[in-house]
Each structure stands twice: as C-alpha cells, then as structure tokens.
VOPAGU-2260 file (C-alpha; in pm, 1 decimal, decimal comma):
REM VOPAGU-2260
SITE   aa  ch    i         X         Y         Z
SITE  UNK   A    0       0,0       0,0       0,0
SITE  UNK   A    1     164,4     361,3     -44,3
SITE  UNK   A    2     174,6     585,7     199,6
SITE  UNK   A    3     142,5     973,5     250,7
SITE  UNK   A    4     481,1    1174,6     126,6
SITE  UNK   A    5     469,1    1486,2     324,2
SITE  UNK   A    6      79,0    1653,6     198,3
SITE  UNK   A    7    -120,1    1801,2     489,5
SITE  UNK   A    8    -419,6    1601,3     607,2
SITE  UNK   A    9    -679,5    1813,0     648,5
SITE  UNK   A   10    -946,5    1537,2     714,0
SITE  UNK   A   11    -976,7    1188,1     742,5
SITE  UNK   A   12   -1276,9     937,1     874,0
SITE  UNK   A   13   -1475,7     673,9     807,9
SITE  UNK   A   14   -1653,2     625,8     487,0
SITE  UNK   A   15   -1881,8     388,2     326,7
SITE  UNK   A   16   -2073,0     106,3     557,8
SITE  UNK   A   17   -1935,9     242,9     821,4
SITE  UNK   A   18   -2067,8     550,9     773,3
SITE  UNK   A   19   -2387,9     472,2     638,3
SITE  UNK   A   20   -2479,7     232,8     882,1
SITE  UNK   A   21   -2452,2     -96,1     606,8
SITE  UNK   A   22   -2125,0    -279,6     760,8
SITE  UNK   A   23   -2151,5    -633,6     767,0
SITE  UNK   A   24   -1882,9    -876,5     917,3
SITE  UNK   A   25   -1773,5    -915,0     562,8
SITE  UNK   A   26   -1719,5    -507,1     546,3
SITE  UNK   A   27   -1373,9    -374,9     420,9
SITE  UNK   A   28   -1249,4     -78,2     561,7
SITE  UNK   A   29   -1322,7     273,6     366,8
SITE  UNK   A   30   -1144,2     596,4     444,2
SITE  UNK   A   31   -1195,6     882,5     271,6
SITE  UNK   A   32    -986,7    1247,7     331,1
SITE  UNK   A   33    -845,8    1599,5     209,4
SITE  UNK   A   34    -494,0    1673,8     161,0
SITE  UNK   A   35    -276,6    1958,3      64,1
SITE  UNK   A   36     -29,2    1870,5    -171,4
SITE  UNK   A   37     305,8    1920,4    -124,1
SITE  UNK   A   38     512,5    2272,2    -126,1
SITE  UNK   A   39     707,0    2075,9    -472,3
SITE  UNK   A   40     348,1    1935,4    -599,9
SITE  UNK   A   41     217,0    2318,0    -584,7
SITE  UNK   A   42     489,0    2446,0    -745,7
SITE  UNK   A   43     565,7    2207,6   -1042,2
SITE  UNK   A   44     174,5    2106,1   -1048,9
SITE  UNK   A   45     242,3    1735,8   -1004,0
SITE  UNK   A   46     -54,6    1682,3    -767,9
SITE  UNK   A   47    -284,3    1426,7    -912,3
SITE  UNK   A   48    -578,5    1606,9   -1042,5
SITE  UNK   A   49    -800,5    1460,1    -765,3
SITE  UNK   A   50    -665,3    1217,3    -529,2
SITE  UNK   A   51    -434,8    1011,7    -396,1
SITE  UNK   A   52    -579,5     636,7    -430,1
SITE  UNK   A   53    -413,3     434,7    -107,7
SITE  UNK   A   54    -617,7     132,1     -78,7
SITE  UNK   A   55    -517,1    -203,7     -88,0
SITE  UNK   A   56    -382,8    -348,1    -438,4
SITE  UNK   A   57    -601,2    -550,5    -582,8
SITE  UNK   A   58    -603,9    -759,8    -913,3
SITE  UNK   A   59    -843,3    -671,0   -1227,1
SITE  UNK   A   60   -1208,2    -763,3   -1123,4
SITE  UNK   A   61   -1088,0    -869,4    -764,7
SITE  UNK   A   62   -1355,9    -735,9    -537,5
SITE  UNK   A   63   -1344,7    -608,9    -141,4
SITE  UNK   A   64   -1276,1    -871,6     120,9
SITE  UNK   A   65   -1284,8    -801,2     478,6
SITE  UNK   A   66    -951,1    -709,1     597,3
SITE  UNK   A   67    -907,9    -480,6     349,5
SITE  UNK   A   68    -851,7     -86,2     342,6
SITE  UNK   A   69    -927,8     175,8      90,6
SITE  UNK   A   70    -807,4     501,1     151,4
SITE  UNK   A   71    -826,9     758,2    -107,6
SITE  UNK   A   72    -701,8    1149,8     -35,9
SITE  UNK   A   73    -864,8    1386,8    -229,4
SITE  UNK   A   74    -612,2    1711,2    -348,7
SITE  UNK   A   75    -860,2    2037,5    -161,5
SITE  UNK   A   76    -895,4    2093,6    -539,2
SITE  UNK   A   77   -1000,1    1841,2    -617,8
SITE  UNK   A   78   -1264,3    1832,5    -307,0
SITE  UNK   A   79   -1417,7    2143,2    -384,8
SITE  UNK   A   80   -1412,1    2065,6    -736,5
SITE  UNK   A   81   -1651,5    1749,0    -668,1
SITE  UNK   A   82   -1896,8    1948,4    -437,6
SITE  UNK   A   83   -1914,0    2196,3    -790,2
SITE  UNK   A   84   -2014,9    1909,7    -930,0
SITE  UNK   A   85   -2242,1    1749,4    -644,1
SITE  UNK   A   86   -2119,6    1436,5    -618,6
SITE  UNK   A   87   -2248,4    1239,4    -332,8
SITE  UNK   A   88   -1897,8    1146,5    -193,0
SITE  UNK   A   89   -1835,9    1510,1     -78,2
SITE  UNK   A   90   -2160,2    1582,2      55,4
SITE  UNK   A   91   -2164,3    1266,6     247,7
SITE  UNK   A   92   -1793,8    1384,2     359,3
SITE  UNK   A   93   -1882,0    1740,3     485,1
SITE  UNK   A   94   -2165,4    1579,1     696,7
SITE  UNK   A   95   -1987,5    1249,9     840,3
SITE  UNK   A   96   -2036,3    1250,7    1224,7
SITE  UNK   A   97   -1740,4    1352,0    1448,6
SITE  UNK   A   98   -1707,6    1002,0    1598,3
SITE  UNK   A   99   -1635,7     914,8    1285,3
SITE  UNK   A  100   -1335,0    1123,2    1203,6
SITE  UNK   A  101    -993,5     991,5    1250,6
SITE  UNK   A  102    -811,1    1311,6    1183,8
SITE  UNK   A  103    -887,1    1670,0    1185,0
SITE  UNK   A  104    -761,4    2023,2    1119,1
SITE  UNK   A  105    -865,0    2384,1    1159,8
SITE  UNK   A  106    -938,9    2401,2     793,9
SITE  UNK   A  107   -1200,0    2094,4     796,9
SITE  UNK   A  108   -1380,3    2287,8    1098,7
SITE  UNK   A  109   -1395,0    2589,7     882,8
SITE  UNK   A  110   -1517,5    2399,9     596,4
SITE  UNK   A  111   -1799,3    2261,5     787,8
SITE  UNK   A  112   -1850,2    2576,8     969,1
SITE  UNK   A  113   -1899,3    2744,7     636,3
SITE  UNK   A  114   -2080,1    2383,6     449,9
SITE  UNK   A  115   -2362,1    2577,8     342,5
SITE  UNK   A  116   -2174,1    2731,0      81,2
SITE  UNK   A  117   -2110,8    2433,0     -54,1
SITE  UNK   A  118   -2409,1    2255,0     -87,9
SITE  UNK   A  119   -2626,9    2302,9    -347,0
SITE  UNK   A  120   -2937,8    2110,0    -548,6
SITE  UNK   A  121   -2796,0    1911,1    -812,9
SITE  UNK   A  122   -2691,4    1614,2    -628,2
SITE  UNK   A  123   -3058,4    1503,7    -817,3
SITE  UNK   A  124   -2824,7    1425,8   -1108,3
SITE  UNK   A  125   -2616,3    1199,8    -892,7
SITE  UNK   A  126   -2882,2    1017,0    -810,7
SITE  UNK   A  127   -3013,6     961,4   -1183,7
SITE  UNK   A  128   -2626,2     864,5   -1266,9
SITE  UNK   A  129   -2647,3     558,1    -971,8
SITE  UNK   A  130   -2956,3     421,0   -1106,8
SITE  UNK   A  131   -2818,4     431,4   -1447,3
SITE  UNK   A  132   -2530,2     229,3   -1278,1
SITE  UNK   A  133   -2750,3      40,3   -1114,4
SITE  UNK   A  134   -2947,2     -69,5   -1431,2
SITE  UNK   A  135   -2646,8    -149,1   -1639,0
SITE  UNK   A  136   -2516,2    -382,7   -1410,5
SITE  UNK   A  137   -2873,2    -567,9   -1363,2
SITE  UNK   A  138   -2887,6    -553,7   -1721,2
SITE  UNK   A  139   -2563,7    -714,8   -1804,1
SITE  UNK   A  140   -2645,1    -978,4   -1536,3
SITE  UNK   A  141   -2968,2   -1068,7   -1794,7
SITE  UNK   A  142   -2687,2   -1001,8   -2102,9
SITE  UNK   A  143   -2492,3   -1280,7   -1957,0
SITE  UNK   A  144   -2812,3   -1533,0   -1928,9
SITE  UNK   A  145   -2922,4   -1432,7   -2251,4
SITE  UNK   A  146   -2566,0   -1520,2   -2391,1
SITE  UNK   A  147   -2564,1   -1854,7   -2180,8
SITE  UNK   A  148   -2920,2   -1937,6   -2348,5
SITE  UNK   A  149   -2802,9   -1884,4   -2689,8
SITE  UNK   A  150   -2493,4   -2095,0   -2614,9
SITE  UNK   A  151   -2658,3   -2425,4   -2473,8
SITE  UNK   A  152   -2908,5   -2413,1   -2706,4
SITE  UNK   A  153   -2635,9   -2387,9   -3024,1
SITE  UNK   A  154   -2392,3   -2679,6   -2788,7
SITE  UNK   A  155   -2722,3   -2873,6   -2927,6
SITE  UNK   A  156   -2596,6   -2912,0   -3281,8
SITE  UNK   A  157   -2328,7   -3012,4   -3474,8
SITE  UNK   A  158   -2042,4   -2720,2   -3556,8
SITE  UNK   A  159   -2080,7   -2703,3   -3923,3
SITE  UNK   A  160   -2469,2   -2684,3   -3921,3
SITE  UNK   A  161   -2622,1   -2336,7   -4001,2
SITE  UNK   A  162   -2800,8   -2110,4   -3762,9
SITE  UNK   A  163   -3088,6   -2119,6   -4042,1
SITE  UNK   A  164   -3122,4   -2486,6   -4058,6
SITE  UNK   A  165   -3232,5   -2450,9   -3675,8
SITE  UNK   A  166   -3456,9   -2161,7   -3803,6
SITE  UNK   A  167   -3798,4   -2353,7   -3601,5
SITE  UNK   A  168   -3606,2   -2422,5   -3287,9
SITE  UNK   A  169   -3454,2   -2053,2   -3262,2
SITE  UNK   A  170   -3802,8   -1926,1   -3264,3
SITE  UNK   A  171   -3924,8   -2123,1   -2988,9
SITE  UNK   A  172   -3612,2   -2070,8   -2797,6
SITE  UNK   A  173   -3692,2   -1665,9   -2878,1
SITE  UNK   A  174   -4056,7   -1667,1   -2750,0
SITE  UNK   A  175   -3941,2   -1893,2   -2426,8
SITE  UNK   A  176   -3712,1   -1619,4   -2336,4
SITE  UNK   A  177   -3863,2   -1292,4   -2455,4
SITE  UNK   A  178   -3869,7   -1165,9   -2061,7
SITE  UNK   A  179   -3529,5   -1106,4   -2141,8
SITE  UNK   A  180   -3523,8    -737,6   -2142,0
SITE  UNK   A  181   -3306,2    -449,8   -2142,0
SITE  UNK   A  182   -3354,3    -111,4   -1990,4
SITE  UNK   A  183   -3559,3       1,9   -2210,4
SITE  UNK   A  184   -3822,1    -292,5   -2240,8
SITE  UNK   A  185   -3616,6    -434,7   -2557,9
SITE  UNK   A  186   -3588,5    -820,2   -2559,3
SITE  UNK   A  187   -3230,0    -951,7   -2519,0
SITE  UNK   A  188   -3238,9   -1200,9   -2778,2
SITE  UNK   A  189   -3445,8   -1170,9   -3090,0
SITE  UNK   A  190   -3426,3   -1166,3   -3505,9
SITE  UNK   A  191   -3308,2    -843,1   -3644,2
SITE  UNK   A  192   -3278,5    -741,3   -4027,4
SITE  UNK   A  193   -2918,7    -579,5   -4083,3
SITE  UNK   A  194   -2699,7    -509,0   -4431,9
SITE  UNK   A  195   -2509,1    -826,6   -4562,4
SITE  UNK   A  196   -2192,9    -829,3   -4733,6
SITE  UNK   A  197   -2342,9    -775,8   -5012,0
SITE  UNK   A  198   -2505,9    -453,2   -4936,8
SITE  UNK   A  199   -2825,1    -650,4   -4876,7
SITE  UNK   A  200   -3054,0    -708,0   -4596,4
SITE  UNK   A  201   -3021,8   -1024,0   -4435,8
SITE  UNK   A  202   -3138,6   -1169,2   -4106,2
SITE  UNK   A  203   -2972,2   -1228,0   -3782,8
SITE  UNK   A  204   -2978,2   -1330,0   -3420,9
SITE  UNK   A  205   -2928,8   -1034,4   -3221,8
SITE  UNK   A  206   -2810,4   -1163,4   -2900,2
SITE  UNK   A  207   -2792,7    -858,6   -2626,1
SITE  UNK   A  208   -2671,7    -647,5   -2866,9
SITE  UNK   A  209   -2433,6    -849,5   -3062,0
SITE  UNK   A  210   -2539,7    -996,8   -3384,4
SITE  UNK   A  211   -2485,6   -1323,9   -3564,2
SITE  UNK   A  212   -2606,0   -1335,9   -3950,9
SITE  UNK   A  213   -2824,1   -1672,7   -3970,9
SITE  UNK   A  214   -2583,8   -1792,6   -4247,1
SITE  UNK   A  215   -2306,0   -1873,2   -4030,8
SITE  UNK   A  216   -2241,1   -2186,3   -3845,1
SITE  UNK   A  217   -2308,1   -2279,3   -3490,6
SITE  UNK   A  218   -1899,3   -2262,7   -3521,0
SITE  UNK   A  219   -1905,1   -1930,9   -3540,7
SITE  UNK   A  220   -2181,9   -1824,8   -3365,7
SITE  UNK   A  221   -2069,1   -2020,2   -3058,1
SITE  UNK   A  222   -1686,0   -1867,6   -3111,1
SITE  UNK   A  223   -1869,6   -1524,4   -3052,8
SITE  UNK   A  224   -2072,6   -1632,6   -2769,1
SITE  UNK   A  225   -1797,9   -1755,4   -2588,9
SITE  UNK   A  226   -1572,3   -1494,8   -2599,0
SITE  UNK   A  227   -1806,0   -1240,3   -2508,6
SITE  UNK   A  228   -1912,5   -1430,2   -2148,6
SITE  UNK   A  229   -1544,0   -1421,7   -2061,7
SITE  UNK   A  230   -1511,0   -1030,3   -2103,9
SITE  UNK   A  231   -1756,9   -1000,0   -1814,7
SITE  UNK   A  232   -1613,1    -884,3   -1517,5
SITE  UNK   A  233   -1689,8   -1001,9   -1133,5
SITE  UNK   A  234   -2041,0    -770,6   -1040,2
SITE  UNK   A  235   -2178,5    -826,6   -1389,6
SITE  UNK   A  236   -2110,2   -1279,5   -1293,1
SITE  UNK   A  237   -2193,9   -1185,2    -965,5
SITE  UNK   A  238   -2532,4   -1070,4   -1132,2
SITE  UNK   A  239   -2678,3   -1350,5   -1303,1
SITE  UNK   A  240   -2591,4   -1539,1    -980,2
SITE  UNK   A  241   -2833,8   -1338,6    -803,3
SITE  UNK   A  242   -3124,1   -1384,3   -1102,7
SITE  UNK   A  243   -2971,9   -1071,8   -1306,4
SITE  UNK   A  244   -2967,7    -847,5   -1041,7
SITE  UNK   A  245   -2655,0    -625,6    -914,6
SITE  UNK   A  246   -2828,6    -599,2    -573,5
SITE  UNK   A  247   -2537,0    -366,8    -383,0
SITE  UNK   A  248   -2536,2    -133,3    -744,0
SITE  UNK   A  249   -2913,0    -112,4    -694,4
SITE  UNK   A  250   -2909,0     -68,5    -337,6
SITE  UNK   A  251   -2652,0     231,1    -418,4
SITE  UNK   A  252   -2876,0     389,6    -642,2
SITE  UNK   A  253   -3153,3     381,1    -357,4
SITE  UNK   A  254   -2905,0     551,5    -108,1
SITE  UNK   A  255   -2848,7     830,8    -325,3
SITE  UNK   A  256   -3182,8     888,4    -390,2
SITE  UNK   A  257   -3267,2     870,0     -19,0
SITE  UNK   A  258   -2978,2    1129,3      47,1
SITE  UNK   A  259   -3081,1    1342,7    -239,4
SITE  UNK   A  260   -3408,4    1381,3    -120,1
SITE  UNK   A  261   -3282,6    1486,5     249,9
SITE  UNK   A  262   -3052,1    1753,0     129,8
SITE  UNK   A  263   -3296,5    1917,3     -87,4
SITE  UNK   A  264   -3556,3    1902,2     200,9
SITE  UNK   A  265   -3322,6    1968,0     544,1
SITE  UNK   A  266   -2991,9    2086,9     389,8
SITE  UNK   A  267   -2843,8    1799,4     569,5
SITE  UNK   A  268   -2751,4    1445,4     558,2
SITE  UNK   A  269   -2782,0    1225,7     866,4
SITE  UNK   A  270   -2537,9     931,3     947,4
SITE  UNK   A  271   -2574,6     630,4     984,6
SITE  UNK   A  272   -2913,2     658,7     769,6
SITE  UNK   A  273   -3260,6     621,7     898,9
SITE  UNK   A  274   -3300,6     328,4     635,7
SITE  UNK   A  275   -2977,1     117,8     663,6
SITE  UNK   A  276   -3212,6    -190,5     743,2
SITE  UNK   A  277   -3439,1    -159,3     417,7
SITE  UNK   A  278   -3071,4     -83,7     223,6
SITE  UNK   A  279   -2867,9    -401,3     460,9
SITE  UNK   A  280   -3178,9    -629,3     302,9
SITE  UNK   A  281   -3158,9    -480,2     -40,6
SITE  UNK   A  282   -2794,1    -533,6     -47,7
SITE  UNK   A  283   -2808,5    -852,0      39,3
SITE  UNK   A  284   -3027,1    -907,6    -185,0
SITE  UNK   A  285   -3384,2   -1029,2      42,3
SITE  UNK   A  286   -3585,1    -781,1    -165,3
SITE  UNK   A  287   -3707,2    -879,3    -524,4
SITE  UNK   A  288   -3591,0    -674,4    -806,9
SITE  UNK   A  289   -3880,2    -549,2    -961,7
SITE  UNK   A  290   -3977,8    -378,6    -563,7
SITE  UNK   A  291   -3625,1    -173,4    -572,7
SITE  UNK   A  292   -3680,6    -100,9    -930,2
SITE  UNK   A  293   -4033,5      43,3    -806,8
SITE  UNK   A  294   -3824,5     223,1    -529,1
SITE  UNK   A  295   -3590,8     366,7    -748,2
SITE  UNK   A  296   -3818,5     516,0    -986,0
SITE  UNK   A  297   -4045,8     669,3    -718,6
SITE  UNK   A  298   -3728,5     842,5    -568,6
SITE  UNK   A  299   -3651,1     962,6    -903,0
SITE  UNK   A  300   -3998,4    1101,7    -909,3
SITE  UNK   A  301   -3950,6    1218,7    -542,3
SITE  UNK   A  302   -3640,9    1429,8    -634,1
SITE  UNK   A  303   -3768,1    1558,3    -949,8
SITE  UNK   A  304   -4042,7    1738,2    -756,7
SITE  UNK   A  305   -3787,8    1858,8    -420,4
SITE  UNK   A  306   -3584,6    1990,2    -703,5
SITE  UNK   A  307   -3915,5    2266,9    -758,7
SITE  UNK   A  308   -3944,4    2362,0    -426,7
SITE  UNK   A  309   -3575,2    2305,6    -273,6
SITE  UNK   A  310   -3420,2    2655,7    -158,2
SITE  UNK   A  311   -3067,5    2522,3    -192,7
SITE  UNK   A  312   -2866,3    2721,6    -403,8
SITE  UNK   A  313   -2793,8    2639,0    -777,7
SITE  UNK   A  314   -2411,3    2606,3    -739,5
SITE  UNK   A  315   -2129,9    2656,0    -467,0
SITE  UNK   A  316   -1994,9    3010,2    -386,6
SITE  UNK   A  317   -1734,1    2964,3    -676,5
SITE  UNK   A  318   -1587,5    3308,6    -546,4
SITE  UNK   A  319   -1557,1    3219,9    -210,2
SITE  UNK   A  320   -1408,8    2885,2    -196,6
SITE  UNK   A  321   -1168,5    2989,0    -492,5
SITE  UNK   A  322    -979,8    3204,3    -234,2
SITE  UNK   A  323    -998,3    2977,5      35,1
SITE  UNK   A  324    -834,3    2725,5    -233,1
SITE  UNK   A  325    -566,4    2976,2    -350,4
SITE  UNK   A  326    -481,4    3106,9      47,4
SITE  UNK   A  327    -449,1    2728,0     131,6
SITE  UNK   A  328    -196,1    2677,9    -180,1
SITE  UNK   A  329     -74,9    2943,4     -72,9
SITE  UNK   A  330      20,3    2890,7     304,0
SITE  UNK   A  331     215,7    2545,6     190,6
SITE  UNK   A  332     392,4    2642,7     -79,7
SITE  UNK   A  333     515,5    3026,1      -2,5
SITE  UNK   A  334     736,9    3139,5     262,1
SITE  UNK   A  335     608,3    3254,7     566,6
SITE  UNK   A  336     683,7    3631,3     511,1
SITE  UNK   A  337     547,8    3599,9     172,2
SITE  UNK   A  338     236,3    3471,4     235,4
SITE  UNK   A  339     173,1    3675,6     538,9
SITE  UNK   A  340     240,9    3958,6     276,4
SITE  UNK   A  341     -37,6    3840,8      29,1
SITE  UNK   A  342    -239,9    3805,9     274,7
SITE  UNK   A  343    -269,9    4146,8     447,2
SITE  UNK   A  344    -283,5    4253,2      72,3
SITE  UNK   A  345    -602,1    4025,8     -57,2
SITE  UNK   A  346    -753,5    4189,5     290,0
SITE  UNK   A  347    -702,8    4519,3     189,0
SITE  UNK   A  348    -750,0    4555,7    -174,9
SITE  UNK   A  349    -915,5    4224,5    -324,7
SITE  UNK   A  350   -1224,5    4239,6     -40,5
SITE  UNK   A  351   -1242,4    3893,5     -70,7
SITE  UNK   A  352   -1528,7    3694,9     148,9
SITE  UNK   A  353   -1314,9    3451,9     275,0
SITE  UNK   A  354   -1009,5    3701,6     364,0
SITE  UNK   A  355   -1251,4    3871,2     577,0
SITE  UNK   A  356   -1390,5    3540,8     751,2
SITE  UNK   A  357   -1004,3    3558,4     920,7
C-alpha cells in the first residue's frame, strides 16, 4: 500500500458502511480524506488532479474482502471541485459525524462551519447517474443469461450446421425467453434485419446487442458467444448469480436517492441513515428486483419534484471557496513572510469573502 509523502491532512474518517450504517462482518475498511499537496506538488503542479488512491492493491475484477482498506485522499482541489459538481462522496464527507473522524484540522472545521456554501441542489443528477449504474449492471447480469441461453441451445448441434437450418427451434427458444429485457423494455435475444456483405438485408440473431447473420455456423456463432461471457467482469457474474440483479449497485442507487431527497428538504444528511435496514436487506439481496426497481423510480420522481421547491442554491460560492483554495496553496507552498504579505494585501485591496472570515 503507499503511503502519505509529506501533503497536509486536512481530514480523514470513516466512509462507506461504516458511515452509512450498512457494515456487515464481511465489510472492508473505507477511508476517505483531504490533503494539501506538497510545497514541490504546488509548485511544479504534479498533484494528481483529484486524489491520492491508497487502498489495498487488488487484481483486475478482484472485489473487497474483509480485511481490506481503501483510503483515497482527495487534493482540496479536487474536493471542492466534486462538491461543484455534487457528487455524493463530498456531501456525504462534509456531513460524516465527528465520531467518525480519525483526523482533523482547523481548515476541515472551517469547511464545515462554512458547508452551506457548498451545498447546493444538483446532487438530483447523482442520483439519476447511480440508477443508471444500477441498471447497467442488472442488465448485463440478464446479457450474460441471454448469452448462456443462446450458447446451450447452439452446444445442441453439430459445428458445421447453419443457424438457419435450426430456423424452427430458434423461434421457440426466442418466444421462451422474450422476458429477457433491457432497460428500455427491448428483448435480449431476438431476429433483427441488418446489411449483408453484399449490401443486402439479411437476417440475424441479435443476441444482447451483438449480432450473428443466420448464415453462419453454430462454429461461429458459438466462437462469438464464448468470448463475449469471458469479457464480463466479477459484479456483472456476480449478477446472473443473483437472477440478473446487481443488488449492492441497486441498493446504491436507492441511497443516493434517499440522500438526495434529504438535502434538498433539510440541507443535511444524517449518518448512519434512517433506512440502513431496508438498504442491509436490499444489499443482500432479500428484496425482489422489480420492488427496488419500483423504489428507485419513485425516488426519481420524489427528487424531481424537491428539485421545484428546494431553496438550496444552484451552485457553490465559486468566489468564495476559490480564495480559500488559492490562500491554502498558498500557506504550503510560499514562505512565511510571503504569504503573510499576500495576505494582508487580498484583505485590503481584493475584499475577498473569505479574507474577511479571518
């Protein structure tokens, strides 16, 4: 795991199930926190552009076990940066309880002191981007089955025999399996008309996307099929396990839309959350699919409207925490004098807010 090499912690704490309440004996350990970069980072801009990713090494598609630690830094650029953008991982930061914070420093307390100018209402689109998230890994969990239908049914035949020749079977296999569906109600395996070689239109199997002309041999076809179930990665397997459903994506996407709709109601988030036992049994997947996916889409609705009435602000005060940022940068990278000088001088000529807050 690397380590720290001389930034400033500002903050540091608990994040993740621990925070919201969700941690199983099966939890890894999540730490999110704000650093300055260092005096040489400032200067030759050599800071990662938003964190510094700590957590424990891990191979391609290897997910979380318990026991292990991710720690990831965020640059104070970077930080304020994501609340601009209202991502849910700063918001959830800036309202973490205290006996949840590890480490600490006057400029956290001043940043929650002074949270309300950085909070704002379009964390709705966060919310809309996790149940995206959500949906595409449910979906590819169905992608997979479809692809594993397909594949047994061609492991029927010989290798040289046509798709075409098995034109009867294909449609019964088509109609047994047209609750395959993708996000938008289209069925994951069906006949399709697309341009031949020849510039003509000829007919295929469209298989989750993916299409096979009905000329080609169950060879082929099964080549295809193959190669595309081993591109999956571990959630989308871990999917059609659980009868196509990603149940801790689509839990996600129900926490954000529960948080969403506090902030744009209180201004607040509370920790750990009022419904960590509805999201514990969603993630672990005791709640159908179709009664999250009802969930899901009434939050959306539920937002949608908050969003009318929310008095939030559009956006952060840009002004404000730009010369916090740059009299942060500042204090680390100048020398003492020097930035002592600047900042009697932003006092009394640029009148900026957060000059006078000190």
């Amino acid at each position: 795991m690397s380590i720290l090499t001389g930034q400033k912690v500002l903050f540091k704490a608990y994040h993740g199930s621990h925070l919201y309440g969700l941690n199983t004996a099966n939890s890894d350990s999540d730490f999110k926190g704000i650093v300055i970069p260092t005096k040489e980072e400032i200067k030759n801009k050599t800071a990662p552009k938003t964190c510094y990713d700590l957590s424990t090494p891990k191979k391609k598609n290897e997910k979380n076990q318990a026991g292990d630690i991710d720690s990831v830094y965020f640059t104070l650029k970077g930080f304020l940066r994501l609340c601009a953008e209202g991502q849910t991982v700063a918001f959830e930061m800036l309202f973490t309880p205290k006996e949840l914070w590890v480490e600490s420093s006057p400029e956290w307390e001043f940043m929650v002191a002074h949270r309300h100018l950085l909070i704002h209402k379009q964390m709705g689109a966060f919310f809309n981007l996790a149940r995206k998230q959500a949906y595409k890994y449910s979906v590819k969990g169905e992608r997979i089955e479809a692809h594993k239908k397909v594949l047994d049914w061609a492991n029927q035949f010989p290798e040289h025999e046509r798709i075409i020749n098995q034109y009867e079977s294909l449609k019964t296999l088509i109609e047994e399996n047209k609750d395959l569906i993708d996000t938008e109600k289209n069925p994951l395996i069906s006949f399709v008309m697309c341009m031949g070689p020849k510039k003509e239109e000829v007919e295929h199997l469209s298989i989750g996307g993916g299409k096979h002309p009905l000329t080609a041999t169950m060879k082929h076809m099964k080549k295809g099929l193959s190669q595309k179930l081993s591109q999956y990665g571990h959630r989308a397997l871990k999917a059609n396990e659980c009868d196509g459903a990603d149940f801790k994506a689509l839990s996600h996407a129900v926490r954000v839309g529960y948080e969403a709709v506090e902030l744009l109601t209180t201004h607040k988030l509370t920790f750990p959350m009022a419904q960590k036992d509805e999201l514990l049994a969603m993630k672990k997947g005791q709640v159908p699919f179709k009664e999250i996916e009802a969930k899901i889409e009434s939050l959306l609705l539920e937002i949608t409207e908050c969003g009318k009435t929310t008095t939030l602000p559009e956006s952060i005060d840009q002004k404000f925490w730009d010369a916090f940022l740059v009299d942060q940068y500042e204090k680390a990278s100048l020398n003492p004098v020097l930035y002592k000088l600047k900042s009697i001088y932003r006092k009394l000529f640029k009148g900026y807010a957060y000059a006078n807050q000190n």
